[in-house]
N, C-alpha and C positions, 0 to 999 in steps of 0.2 A: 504494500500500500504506500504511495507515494504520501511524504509527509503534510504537501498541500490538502489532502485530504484528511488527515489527521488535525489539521488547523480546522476544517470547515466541521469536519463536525463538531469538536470544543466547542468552537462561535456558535454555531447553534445551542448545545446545549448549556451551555452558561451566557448565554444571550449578552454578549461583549462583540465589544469588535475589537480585533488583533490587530496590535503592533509588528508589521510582518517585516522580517530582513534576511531579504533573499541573498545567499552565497553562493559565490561559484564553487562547482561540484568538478570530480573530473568528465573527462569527455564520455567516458559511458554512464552516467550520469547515477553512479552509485558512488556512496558512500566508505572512506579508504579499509573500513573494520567495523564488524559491529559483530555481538551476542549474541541477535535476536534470532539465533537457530537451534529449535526446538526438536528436532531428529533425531537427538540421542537420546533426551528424553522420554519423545514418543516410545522408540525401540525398545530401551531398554526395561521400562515402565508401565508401558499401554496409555501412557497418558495423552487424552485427546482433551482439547480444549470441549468446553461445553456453551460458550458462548463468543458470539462475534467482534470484534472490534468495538464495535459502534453501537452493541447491546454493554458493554464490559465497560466503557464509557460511561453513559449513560449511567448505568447503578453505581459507578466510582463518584459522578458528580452529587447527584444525589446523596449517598453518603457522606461526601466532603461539606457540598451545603449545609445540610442536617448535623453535622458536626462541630463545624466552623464557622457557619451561619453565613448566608451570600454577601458577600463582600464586595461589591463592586465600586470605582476609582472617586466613585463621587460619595462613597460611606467614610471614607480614610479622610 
C-alpha cells in the first residue's frame, strides 16, 4: 500500500487535514529497508492477519480518541 494512501485514510478518519512532505524516493520508487515483512511469521506460526489496513485503522483511532480524547490543533 503506497503510503499516500495511508495518509488518506488517517484524514479521513481523524477528520484533519495533513501537513504532507513529499520526499524523493529512489527510482523504483520503494523505500531503501523496511520490516514490514510478515512471511516468516505467517510460516512459521499460521498467523494470518484478521483484519485490513483501513479496518485496523479505524479501531486504533477510535481507541486513541476514547483514550486520549480528540485533540485537534485548535484544542492545544
Amino acid at each position: 500500500m503506497p503510503v499516500a494512501d495511508l495518509v488518506t485514510i488517517l484524514v479521513k478518519l481523524l477528520k484533519v487535514k495533513a501537513k504532507q512532505r513529499v520526499m524523493k524516493l529512489p527510482r523504483n520508487g520503494d523505500v531503501p529497508f523496511t520490516h514490514a515483512n510478515i512471511s516468516l511469521v505467517q510460516r512459521e506460526f499460521g498467523y494470518k492477519p484478521m483484519r485490513n489496513l483501513q479496518t485496523g485503522l479505524k479501531k486504533f483511532v477510535r481507541w486513541y480518541e476514547k483514550y486520549y480524547g480528540s485533540k485537534k490543533k485548535s484544542d492545544h
